[in-house]
Phi, psi and omega in degrees: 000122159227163188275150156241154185290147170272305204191137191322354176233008173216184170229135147270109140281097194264156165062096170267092192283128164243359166220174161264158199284136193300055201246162154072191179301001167289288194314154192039040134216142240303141181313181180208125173302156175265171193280162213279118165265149158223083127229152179300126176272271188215194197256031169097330196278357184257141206284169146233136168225132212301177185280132163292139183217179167186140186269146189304340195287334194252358146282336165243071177277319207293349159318327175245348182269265166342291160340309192275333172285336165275003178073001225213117180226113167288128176274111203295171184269178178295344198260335187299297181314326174304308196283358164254018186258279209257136197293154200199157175270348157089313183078012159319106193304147183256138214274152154283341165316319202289137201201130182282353168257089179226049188257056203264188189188147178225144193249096186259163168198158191285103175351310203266340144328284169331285183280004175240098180277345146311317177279155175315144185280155204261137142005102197250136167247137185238117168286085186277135164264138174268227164129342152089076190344060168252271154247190201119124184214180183276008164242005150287010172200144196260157171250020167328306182274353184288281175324307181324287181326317182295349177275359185236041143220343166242101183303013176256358172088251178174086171307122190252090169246163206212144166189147183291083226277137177224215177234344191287341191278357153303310168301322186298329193286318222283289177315328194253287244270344131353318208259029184226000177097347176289145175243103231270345200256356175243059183248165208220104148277145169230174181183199170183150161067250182340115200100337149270350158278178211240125161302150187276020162104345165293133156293146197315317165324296167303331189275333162263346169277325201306302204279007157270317162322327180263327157330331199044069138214184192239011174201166180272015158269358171258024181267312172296342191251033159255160170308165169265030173270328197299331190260313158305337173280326175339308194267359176270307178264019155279320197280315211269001156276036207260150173302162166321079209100341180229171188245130155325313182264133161174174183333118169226186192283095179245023183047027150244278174289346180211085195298338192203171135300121216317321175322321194272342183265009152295317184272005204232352177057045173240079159185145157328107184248351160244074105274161197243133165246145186261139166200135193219172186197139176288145173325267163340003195327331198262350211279321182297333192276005189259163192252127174291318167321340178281018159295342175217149171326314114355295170278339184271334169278018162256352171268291178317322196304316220266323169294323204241064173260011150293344220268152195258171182266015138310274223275340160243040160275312189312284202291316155324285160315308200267292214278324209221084193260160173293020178276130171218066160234020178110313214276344167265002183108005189187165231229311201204208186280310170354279172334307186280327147331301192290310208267326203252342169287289200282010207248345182278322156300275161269331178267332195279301224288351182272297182342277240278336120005293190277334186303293193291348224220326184058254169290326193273028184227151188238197189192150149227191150253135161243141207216048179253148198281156037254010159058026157313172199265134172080351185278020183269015218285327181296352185259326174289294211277051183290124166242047169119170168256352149328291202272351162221096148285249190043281240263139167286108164330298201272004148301325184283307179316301179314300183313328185287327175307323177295319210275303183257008137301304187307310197296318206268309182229024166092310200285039158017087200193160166175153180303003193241342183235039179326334171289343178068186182240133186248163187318122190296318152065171158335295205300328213033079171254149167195180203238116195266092165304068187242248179279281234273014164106215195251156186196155179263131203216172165246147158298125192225026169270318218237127182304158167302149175284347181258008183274113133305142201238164159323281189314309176302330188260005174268325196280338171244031180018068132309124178221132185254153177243096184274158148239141176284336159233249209236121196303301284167112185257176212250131164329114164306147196291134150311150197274019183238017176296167198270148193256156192258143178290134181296320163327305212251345181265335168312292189293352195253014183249322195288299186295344160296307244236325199254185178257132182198153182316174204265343181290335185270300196314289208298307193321297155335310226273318174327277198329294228265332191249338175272051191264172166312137208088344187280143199261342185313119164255175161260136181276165195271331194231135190316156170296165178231136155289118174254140155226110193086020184068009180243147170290107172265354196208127161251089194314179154255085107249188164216187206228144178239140163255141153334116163268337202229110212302126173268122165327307209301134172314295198253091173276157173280186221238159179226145150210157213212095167227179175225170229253359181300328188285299213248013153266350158285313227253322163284295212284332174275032171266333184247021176257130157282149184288177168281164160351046191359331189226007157296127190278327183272352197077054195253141173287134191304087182330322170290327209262342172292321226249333177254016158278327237253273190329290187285353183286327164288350193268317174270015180259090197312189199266326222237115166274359170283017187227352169327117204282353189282330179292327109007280163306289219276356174270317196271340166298325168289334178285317165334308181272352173267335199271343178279300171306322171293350229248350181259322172277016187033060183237136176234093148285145168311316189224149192244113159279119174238157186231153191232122163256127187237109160285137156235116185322158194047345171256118185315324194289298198251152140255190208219118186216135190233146174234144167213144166276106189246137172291152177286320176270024173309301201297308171320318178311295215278309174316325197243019251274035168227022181284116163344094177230054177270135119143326217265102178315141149254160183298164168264153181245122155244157194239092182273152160266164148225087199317163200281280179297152000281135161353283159347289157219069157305313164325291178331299193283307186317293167345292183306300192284350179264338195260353197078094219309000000 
C-alpha cells in the first residue's frame, strides 16, 4: 500500500484490504479480518468494486420525482412493465472493477496530518454509501471539500475513510487510523439512503429460496461452489424485479446481527445511548419512490399488496380505507392519486423511523431539513461532497460550504455549527426545533414532520386494554360541613364556577379551579410547578395540568394526588403541534404545502372520536401518579398503588365538572422508569370519569372535594 497526493494538502490511500476475501467458504458469510502481512500486495491504484445489481424501478425514477414535481406523470410502456414483473438482466454494462475480493477501504488525510506524529490526532469521519445494499461503492464521492471545510472548526483537519462496506471496517478504524493521524477515540459514521429503505415483505426465506432458484442449485453450499459470474448474474436478476421503492436485499431480524426489530429495542432502551446524532432528511423524501401504477384505486391497492405482502388483507383495508382513504378535497392530506401514494410512501419510511430516533435519543440528537431545491431523496449528497465549482457548477457555493462546515464541526466537537450558520443546528428537544436548509440559506424552525413523541392514539390504549368507565353523576357523596367551618360567600363560589365553567384566560381559570379546591377545611395544597411526565429517567413532557397535594395527615394509608386542567389546553396545544409554520423563506408567508397536508393526516390520527377518552388524559394520571412516587420516594414510602384524581373543566358546559380517577400499579411507573423491566402480568387501570354537577351552587365546593378526595 501506498499514499498518492489527491491534491496539494492530503494523500489518498486507496483500496486498503480490511477483510478477507470473501470465496470459498467465506462466501455468504460474516467477514473474517485478514491475516497479518508486512510485504507490499500492489500500490492501490487499481479500484475495487463489490458486484452490482439495480432493480428496473430505479431506471425509471424519473417518472415520479422530477415529473411530480412538474405535475407531469408519464404512464410506463409494456415493456418497463414486463422488466418490473420478470426478473431481466437489464442489459446494464458490468463495471471491470467489479470483484468478489472487494472487501477494501480508502483513507484520504491531510498531508500535514499525515507527516507530524506530534500533532494532535485529527477527527475520522467513516463514510457509508447508499445505494439501497445493492449497489454503490467507496469512490463515488472525493472528499476534498469535506476536508477543505474542516479548518474552520479543527486545526487538526479531518481524517476521511470510505469502504466497500461490511461493519469489520469499524474494527479496522479502531486498530489502524492512528497510524493515519486519525483519532480512534473521535470517529463520527455518516451516511445516507441504504437503511432507509423499507425491504419488499419477502421473507428472509423466500428471498433466499428466489437467488437459488436463479442460480439453479438448491442450498448455499453448492451456491459457494459457483463461478462468480454464475453468482452475479443470479443477483442482477433477484435485484432487478424488486418492488417499487424498496430493496430485495437488506437487514432483517436473525437475532445476531440485528438481535430484534429496532422499534422494539427502542422502546426497551437496547441501544447505545451516549451518542450524539446528526440527523437530516430531504423534503421530498418519498416522491422517487412511488410508483407511477399507483394512479388509480387499483393501483394504489397492488402497490401495497406488493409492499406490505406479509400483511393480512384486514390491515390493508385499514390502510386504505381508513388511515389513506380515496377523499381528495384535501382534508387527508392529498389532491389526488399520486398524491396519496406519495403521503402513504413517505409517512411508512421516513417519518416514523426518524420519530422513533428522535424519540430514543432526545437531547442529545440534533436535526435538519434540507429543502434546496429539488429537495428529492440523495439531493444533499452534492452538497457534503461539493469540490468547487469546476466539479459541481449546480450547487450554491456558499450553501455547500456551510453544510459541509455543519457535517464536520459536528465530527470535531459535537457541536454542529459554520460561519454561514452560527447559530447550528439546534437539540431537537420538546420544542422540535432544528435547522432548516433551503435556496435563501439557513434559519432555525420546528419540525412538523414528526408527532409529539408521547401523543397517544386510541389504538395504543385498546393494545394495553385500557378502559374508561363513564358515570353520569358523582362516585362518592359528600360530608357534612362541621358546624364550626367557615361558610363560603354564596356570591363568590357562583362567580369562581361561572369562570371555571366559561372561556376564560387560562390564569382565570386555574384561580377559580384553587378557590374551588383549596376553601376553607380542605386538605388540598397547590404544587408550585406542573407534574413532568419521566421516560426513561428523562422529563420527556411538562404537562398542562397542575397538581394538588394532600397537606395534612389523612385516614387514608394512600391518600390521592389531585391535578386540574381544562381540556381547551391541551386540545389546542395538539393542534398548534400539528399546523405547519409558514414557509421560512416565503416572502408571502405561504405554509410548506406537503408538511400541511401530512400535518392534517396526523392531527386526525391523534384526535380521539370521543373527548372523555382522550389518550392525553392517561398521560396526565400518570404524570400524577410520578408525582405522588417523588414524594413517597422522600418519605421513604413504596406504595402498592397511587390513587389519582384529574379535575377537567370543559369550556362551554355550564352543568358538570369532570373528574377521572385512577389506581395507578406501582409497577407502571418502574416500567416508564426501566423500559426493559418485565411488564406481563401487570394491570393497567380502569379511568372512571364521574360528572359533578355545578348546581346547587352552594355546595359544589363541598360535593367537588368529596369526589376527588373520596367520602
Amino acid at each position: 500500500m501506498t499514499g498518492v497526493k489527491g491534491s496539494s494538502y492530503m494523500y489518498n490511500f486507496s483500496n486498503i484490504r480490511y477483510g478477507e476475501p470473501p470465496i470459498g467458504d467465506l462466501r455468504f458469510a460474516k467477514p473474517v479480518a485478514p491475516k497479518g502481512r508486512n510485504v507490499l500486495i500492489d500500490k492501490g491504484d487499481v479500484g475495487r468494486v463489490c458486484p452490482q445489481a439495480m432493480a428496473a424501478w430505479e431506471i425509471y425514477t424519473s417518472f415520479t420525482g422530477p415529473d411530480f414535481l412538474s405535475g407531469k406523470i408519464s404512464p410506463l410502456t409494456e415493456d418497463q412493465r414486463h422488466a418490473l414483473k420478470e426478473p431481466s438482466d437489464l442489459k446494464i454494462p458490468i463495471d471491470p472493477r467489479e470483484t468478489e475480493d472487494c472487501l477494501f477501504l480508502d483513507v484520504v488525510t491531510p498531508i500535514e496530518t499525515f507527516e507530524s506524529p506530534l500533532k494532535k490526532l485529527a477527527p475520522v469521519i467513516f463514510w457509508l454509501s447508499g445505494g439501497g445494499y445493492t449497489n454503490g461503492e467507496k469512490g463515488w464521492f472525493g472528499p476534498a471539500g469535506l476536508i477543505k471545510a474542516s479548518y474552520a472548526s479543527s486545526s487538526e483537519g479531518l481524517v476521511f475513510v470510505s469502504a466497500n462496506y461490511r461493519r469489520l471496517t469499524l474494527e479496522w478504524i479502531q486498530e489502524n487510523i492512528n497510524q493515519f493521524g486519525g483519532d480512534p477515540t473521535r470517529v463520527t459514521i455518516m451516511g445516507d439512503s441504504a437503511g432507509v429503505h423499507i425491504a419488499n415483505g419477502k421473507l428472509e426465506g423466500d428471498v433466499i429460496d428466489e437467488f437459488l432458484a436463479l442460480a439453479k442449485v438448491t442450498d448455499l453450499e453448492a451456491a459457494r461452489k459457483l463461478s462468480i459470474e454464475e453468482v452475479q448474474k443470479a443477483n442482477r436478476l433477484l435485484i432487478s424485479n424488486s418492488v417499487w421503492g424498496a430493496s430485495t436485499i437488506g437487514p432483517f431480524v436473525d437475532g445476531i446481527y440485528v438481535p430484534e426489530n429496532p422499534d422494539k429495542l427502542f422502546a426497551e432502551g437496547r441501544y447505545i445511548q451516549n451518542v450524539d446524532l446528526l440527523i437530516g432528511f430531504n423534503e421530498d423524501e418519498g416522491l422517487i419512490f412511488t410508483s407511477p401504477e399507483s394512479s388509480d384505486d387499483a393501483g394504489y391497492r397492488k402497490s401495497l399488496e406488493s409492499t406490505y405482502s406479509n400483511a393480512s388483507p384486514e390491515i390493508l383495508d385499514h390502510i386504505e380505507t381508513t388511515l389513506y382513504p380515496p377523499v381528495f378535497d384535501g382534508s387527508y392530506g392529498y389532491t389526488n392519486q399520486t398524491g396519496r401514494a406519495f403521503i402513504t410512501k413517505a409517512e411508512s419510511e421516513f417519518t416514523c423511523k426518524y420519530g422513533f430516533l428522535q424519540a430514543a435519543y432526545g437531547n442529545r440528537a440534533k436535526s435538519y431539513r434540507f429543502n434546496v431545491y429539488p429537495g428529492l431523496h440523495g439531493s444533499e449528497i452534492h452538497y457534503t461532497f461539493y469540490n468547487g465549482p469546476d466539479r459541481n457548477p449546480e450547487v450554491d457555493e456558499g450553501i455547500a460550504v456551510g453544510f459541509q462546515e455543519l457535517l464536520t464541526s459536528f465530527a470535531a466537537t459535537g457541536n454542529a455549527t459554520s460561519l454561514a450558520a452560527p447559530q447550528g443546528v439546534p437539540v431537537y428537544g420538546e420544542e422540535r426545533r432544528m435547522l432548516y436548509i433551503g435556496n435563501g440559506g439557513f434559519t432555525i424552525a420546528t419540525d412538523e414532520t414528526v408527532p409529539e413523541r408521547f401523543f397517544w392514539t386510541s389504538q395504543h390504549l385498546d393494545l394495553l386494554g385500557i378502559r374508561f368507565e363513564h358515570l353520569d353523576g358523582p362516585r362518592h357523596a359528600v360530608q357534612p360541613r362541621r358546624e364550626n367551618s367557615v361558610k363560603l360567600v354564596p356570591v363568590k363560589i357562583i362567580f369562581h364556577i361561572m369562570r371555571f365553567a366559561s372561556v376564560w384566560e387560562p390564569e382565570d381559570k386555574l384561580e377559580s379551579a384553587f378557590y374551588l379546591l383549596c376553601v376553607p377545611g380542605s386538605p388540598l395544597m397547590p404544587s408550585s410547578n406542573p407534574p413532568k411526565f419521566f421516560y426513561a429517567k428523562r422529563a420527556a413532557h411538562e404537562t398542562l395540568s397542575y397538581v394538588f397535594h394532600v397537606d395534612r395527615p389523612s385516614p387514608r394509608t394512600q391518600p390521592p394526588v389531585v391535578g386540574f386542567t381544562y381540556y381547551r389546553a391541551f386540545n389546542w396545544d395538539r393542534k398548534r403541534r400539528f399546523t405547519p409554520r409558514k414557509h421560512p423563506m416565503s416572502e408571502y408567508g405561504e405554509t410548506n404545502g406537503p408538511v400541511e397536508r401530512i400535518c392534517k393526516i396526523l392531527l386526525r390520527k391523534v384526535t380521539p372520536q370521543k373527548w372523555e377518552e382522550d389518550p392525553y388524559i392517561l398521560c396526565l394520571l400518570l404524570s400524577l401518579a410520578q408525582a405522588q412516587a417523588i414524594e413517597q420516594k422522600k418519605k421513604k414510602e413504596k406504595p402498592d398503588t397511587f390513587p389519582v384524581r384529574l379535575l377537567v373543566a370543559v369550556d362551554g358546559d355550564t352543568d358538570f365538572a369532570h373528574v377521572f380517577q385512577a389506581e395507578i400499579d406501582a409497577r407502571i411507573l418502574i416500567a416508564f422508569k426501566k423500559p426493559t423491566f418485565n411488564f406481563n402480568g401487570v394491570p393497567w387501570p380502569t379511568v372512571v370519569h364521574s360528572k359533578v354537577a355545578y348546581g346547587p351552587y352552594q355546595t359544589f365546593p363541598d360535593r367537588l372535594l368529596a369526589e376527588v378526595l373520596g367520602s
